[in-house]
Kinemage of the C-alpha trace (Angstrom):
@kinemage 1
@onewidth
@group {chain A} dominant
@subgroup {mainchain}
@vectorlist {calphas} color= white
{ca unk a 1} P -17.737 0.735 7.920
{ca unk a 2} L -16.226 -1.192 5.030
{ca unk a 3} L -14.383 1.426 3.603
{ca unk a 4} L -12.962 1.896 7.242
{ca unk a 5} L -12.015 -1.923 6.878
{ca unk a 6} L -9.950 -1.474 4.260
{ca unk a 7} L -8.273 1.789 4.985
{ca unk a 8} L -7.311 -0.284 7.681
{ca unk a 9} L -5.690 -2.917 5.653
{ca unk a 10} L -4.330 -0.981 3.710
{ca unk a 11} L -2.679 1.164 6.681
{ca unk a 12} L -1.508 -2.364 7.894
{ca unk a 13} L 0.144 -3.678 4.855
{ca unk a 14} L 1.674 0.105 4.932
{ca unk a 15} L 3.302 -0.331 8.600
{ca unk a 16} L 4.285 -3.960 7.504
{ca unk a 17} L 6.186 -3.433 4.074
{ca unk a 18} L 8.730 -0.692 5.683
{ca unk a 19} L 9.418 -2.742 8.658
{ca unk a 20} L 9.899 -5.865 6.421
{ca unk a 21} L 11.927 -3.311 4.057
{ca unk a 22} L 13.814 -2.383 6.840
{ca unk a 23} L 14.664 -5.643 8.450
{ca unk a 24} L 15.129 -7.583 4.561
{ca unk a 25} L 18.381 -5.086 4.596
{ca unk a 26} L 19.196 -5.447 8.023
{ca unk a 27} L 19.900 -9.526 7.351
{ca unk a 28} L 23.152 -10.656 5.740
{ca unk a 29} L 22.018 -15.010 4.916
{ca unk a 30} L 19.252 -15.970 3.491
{ca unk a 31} L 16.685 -17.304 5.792
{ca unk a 32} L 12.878 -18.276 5.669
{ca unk a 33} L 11.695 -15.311 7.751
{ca unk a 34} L 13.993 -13.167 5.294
{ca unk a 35} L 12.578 -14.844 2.269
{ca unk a 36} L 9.080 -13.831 3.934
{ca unk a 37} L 9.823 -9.910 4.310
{ca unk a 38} L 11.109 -10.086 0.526
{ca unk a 39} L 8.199 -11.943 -1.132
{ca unk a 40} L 5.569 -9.560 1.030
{ca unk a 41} L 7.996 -5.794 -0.336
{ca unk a 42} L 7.548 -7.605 -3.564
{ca unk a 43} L 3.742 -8.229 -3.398
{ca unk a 44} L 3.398 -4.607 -2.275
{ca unk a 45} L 5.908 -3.153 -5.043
{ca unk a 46} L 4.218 -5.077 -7.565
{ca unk a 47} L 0.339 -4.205 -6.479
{ca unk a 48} L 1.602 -0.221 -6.472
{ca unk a 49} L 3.103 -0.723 -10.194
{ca unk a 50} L -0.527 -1.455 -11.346
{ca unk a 51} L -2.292 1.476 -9.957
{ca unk a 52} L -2.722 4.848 -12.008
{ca unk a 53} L -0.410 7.783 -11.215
{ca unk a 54} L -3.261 8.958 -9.434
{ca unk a 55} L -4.063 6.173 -7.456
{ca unk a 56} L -0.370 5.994 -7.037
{ca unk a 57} L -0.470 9.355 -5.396
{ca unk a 58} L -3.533 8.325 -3.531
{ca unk a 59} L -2.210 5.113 -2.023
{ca unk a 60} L 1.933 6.857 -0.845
{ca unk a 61} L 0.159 9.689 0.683
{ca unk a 62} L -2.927 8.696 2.569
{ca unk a 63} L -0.732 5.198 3.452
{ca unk a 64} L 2.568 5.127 3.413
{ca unk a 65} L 4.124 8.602 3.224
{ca unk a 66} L 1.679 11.010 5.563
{ca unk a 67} L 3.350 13.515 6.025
{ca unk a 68} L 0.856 15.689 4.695
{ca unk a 69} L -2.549 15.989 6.161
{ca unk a 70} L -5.225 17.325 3.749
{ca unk a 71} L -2.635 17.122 1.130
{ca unk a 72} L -5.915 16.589 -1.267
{ca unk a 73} L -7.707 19.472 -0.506
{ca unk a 74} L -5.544 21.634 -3.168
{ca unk a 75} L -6.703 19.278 -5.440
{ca unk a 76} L -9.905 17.427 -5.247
{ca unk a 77} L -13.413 18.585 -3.176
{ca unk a 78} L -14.146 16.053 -0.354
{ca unk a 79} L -16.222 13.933 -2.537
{ca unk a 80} L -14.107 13.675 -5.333
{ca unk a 81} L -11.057 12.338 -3.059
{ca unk a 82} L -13.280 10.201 -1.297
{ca unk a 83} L -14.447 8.464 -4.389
{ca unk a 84} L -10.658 8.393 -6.020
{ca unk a 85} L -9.786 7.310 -2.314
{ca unk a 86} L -11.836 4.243 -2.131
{ca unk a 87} L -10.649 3.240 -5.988
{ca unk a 88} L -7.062 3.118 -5.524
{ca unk a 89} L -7.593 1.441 -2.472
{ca unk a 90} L -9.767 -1.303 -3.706
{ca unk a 91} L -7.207 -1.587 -7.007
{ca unk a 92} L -4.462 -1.301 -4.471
{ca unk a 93} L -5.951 -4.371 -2.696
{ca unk a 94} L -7.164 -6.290 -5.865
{ca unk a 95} L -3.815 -6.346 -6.997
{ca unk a 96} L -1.859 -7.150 -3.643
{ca unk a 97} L -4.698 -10.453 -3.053
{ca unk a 98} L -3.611 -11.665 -6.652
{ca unk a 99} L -0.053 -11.730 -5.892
{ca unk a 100} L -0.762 -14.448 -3.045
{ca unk a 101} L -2.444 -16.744 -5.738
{ca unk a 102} L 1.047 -16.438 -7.452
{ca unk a 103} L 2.563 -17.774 -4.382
């Protein structure tokens, strides 16, 4: 149930930073909701440049880029992307809560 919880976050702040990435370039003034969608692609950016290269991989393509379903299965048995699943997604999160104590 928790680690649903979190997936779900996760999957959220996923939906969220390429709308917010979307609309940031879509503006041409500076403006407080603008100044919002950049400080939240920043907070994401900057919790992804912590994270391994393999909870890098982990995080784009169960999250953002998913494209490709069972993408893991080449790689890892079910356990063994389960457990590197729920580490780069707590590290993910660790690192994307810190960013609001910044701010």
């Amino acid at each position: 149930m928790v680690e649903l919880l979190l997936d779900q976050e996760v999957e959220t702040i996923a939906q969220t930073y390429f709308i917010a990435l979307y609309k940031s370039k879509a503006k041409s003034s500076l403006d407080y909701a603008l100044i919002f969608k950049l400080l939240f692609v920043w907070k994401v950016n900057n919790a992804f440049s912590y994270l391994s290269k393999e909870e890098k991989q982990m995080i784009n393509n169960e999250f953002f880029y998913e494209q490709y379903p069972l993408w893991w299965k080449r790689q890892y048995s079910e356990k063994t992307f389960l457990t590197l699943k729920r580490k780069a997604v707590l590290n993910f999160l660790k690192y994307y809560r810190s960013a609001n104590e910044i701010f």
